[in-house]
N, C-alpha and C positions, 0 to 999 in steps of 0.2 A: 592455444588455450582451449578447454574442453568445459563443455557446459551440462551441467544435467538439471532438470528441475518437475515441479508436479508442483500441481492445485489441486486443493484436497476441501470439500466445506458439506458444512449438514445444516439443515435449515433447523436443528436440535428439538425438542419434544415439548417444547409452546408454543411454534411458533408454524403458522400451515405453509407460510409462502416465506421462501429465501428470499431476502433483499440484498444480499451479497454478492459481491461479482470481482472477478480475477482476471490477469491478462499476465502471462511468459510469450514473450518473442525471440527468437534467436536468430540472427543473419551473419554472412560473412563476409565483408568488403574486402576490395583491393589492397584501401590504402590503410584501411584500422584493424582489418585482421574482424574476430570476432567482436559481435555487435551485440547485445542482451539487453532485454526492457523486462521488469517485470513491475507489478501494480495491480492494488485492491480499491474496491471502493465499496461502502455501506450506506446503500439506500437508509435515509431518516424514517426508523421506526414507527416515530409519531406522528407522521405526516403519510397520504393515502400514497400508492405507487410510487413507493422507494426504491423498490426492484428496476422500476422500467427508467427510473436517473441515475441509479448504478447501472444501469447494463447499456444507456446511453453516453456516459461517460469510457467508460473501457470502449466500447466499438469506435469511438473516436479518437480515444488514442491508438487501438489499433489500427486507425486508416491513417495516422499522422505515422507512424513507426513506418507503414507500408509506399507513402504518397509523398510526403517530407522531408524524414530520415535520410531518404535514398538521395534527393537531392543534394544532400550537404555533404558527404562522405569522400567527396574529393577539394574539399578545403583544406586548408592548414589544421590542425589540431586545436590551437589554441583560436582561432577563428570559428570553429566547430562549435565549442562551446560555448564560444557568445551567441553565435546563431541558435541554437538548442534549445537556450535558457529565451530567449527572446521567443521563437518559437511557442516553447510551451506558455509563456505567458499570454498570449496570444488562443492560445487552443482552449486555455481554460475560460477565458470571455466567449469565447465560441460557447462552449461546451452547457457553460452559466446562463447565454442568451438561448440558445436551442431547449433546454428544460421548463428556463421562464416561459419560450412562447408555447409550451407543449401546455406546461400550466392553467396558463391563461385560455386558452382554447377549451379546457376544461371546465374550471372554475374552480380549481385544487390547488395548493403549493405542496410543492415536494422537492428534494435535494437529496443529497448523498454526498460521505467524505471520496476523495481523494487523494493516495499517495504513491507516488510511484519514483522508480530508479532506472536512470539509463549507464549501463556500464559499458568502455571501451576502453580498450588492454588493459591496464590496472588503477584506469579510474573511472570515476562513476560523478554524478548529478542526481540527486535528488529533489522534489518536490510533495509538499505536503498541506492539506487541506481536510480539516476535521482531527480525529482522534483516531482515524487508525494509523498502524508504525511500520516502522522497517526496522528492523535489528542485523546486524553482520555479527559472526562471530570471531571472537580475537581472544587468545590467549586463557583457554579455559573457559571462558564467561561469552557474552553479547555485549555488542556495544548498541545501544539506542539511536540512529541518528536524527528521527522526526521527533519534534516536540507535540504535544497537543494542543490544539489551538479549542480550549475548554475550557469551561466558567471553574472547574475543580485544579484543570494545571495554572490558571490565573491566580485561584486562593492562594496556591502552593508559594508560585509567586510572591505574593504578596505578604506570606507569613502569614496565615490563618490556618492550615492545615501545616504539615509535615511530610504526606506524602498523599499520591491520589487514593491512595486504597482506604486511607481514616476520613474519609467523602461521605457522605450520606449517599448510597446508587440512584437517586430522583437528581441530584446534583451534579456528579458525575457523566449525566447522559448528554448535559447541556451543552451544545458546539456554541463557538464564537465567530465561525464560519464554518459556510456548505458551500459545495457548488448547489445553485438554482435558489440563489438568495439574491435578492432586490438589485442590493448591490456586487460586482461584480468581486470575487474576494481575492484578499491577499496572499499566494504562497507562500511557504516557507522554501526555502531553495537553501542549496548546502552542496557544495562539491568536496570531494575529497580521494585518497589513493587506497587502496587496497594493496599490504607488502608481501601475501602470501596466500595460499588457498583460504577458500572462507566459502563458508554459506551465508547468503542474502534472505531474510524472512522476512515477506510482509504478511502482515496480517490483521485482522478487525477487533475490536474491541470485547467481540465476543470469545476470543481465543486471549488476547493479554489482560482480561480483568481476573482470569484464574489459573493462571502458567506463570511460573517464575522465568528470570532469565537463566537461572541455572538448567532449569529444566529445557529450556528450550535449546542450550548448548547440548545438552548429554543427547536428545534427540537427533537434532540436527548437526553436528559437529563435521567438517568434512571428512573425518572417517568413518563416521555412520552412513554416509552417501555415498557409495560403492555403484549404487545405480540407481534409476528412475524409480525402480519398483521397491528398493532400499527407502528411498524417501519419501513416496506415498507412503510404504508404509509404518515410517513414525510419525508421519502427520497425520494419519489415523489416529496413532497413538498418543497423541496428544489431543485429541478432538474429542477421542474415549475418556481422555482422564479432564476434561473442561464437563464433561456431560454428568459426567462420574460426581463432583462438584457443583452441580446442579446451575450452571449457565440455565440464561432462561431465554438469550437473544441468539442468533443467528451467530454461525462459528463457518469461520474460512481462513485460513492458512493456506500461504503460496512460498515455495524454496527454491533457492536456485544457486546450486552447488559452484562454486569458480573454479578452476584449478589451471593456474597459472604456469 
């Protein structure tokens, strides 16, 4: 299997300091062949050093991918993936208590989403925390596979709205969890197969409140990703046309082309 991928992000023209943060990792085991992590998270806006609980959450998943990962890769497969998911549930109480006592030291609260994807041969694990997503793309279009864990995808929920985008944007920015909140939060976790090439897109909310998914297929589509430098640069292109749109919060997009 052959992997390409690029993080592409602009801290956009209100905003001085990116709270954004990204993480691709690519390995090759014995016994699963190629390994790929990739994962965004978005420092909370409204709370002081959002940057430094985004950039602490990715650096610890990057040392779980480096320190963890390696440990389990000679299990059974389906043993793998209980360990994984246990695992990361595990990493994120880590991740949630390391912020809190950073906080607290301070006399600040601060958080940041988290979502990320572990793929191995043609299946993957997801987990999700806040409002940023993942999309793959399938069949022409993207398919979504995090939900948002937001006071606007609740309304949705509930039959008050129709969709998030008829939200008022004060409402829409509300999470229902962070990492580096009181309590330690719930992920959303989701397994599933991948049956053919596909591009993986995560990305923060400052890139999917102004990108359709059509758009993001014609960008990203696995034949648009020919190479690295192919897919930075429509992730530019897509960063140009959120800005272009007048985004007012921090924009990052991460891809990671499969080809099976």
């Amino acid at each position: 299997m052959n992997v390409k991928a690029c993080i592409c992000t602009d801290a956009g023209d209100h905003r001085k300091i990116n709270q954004d943060a990204a993480l691709v990792k690519v390995a090759n085991s014995r016994s699963f062949g190629r390994i790929a992590l990739i994962a965004v998270c978005d420092g909370m806006g409204g709370l002081p050093k959002g940057e430094v609980a985004s950039c602490k959450a990715i650096r610890a998943l990057e040392t779980w991918f480096h320190e963890e990962l390696v440990l389990m890769v000679n299990m059974s497969l389906e043993r793998f993936w209980e360990t994984a998911e246990t695992s990361w549930n595990r990493l994120i109480a880590k991740i949630n208590g390391d912020i809190r006592r950073y906080g607290r030291h301070r006399g600040i609260s601060l958080g940041t989403t988290l979502t990320a994807l572990l793929q191995v041969g043609n299946r993957y694990m997801f987990m999700n925390i806040g409002d940023s997503r993942i999309y793959y793309t399938k069949d022409g279009d993207v398919v979504q596979l995090t939900r948002d864990q937001s006071l606007a995808q609740r309304m949705v929920d509930m039959g008050h709205a129709t969709d998030v985008d008829d939200i008022d944007e004060d409402k829409r920015s509300v999470l229902l969890q962070c990492v580096g909140s009181h309590t330690p939060p719930t992920p959303q976790v989701g397994k599933g197969f991948f049956d053919k090439n596909t591009t993986v897109i995560a990305c923060t909310d400052g890139l999917w409140r102004k990108i359709t998914g059509q758009e993001l297929y014609t960008r990203l589509c696995p034949q648009m990703c020919l190479t690295d430098e192919d897919m930075m640069h429509q992730c530019r292109k897509l960063i140009d046309t959120v800005q272009e749109r007048d985004e007012k919060d921090n924009i990052l997009v991460a891809a990671m082309c499969l080809e099976f």
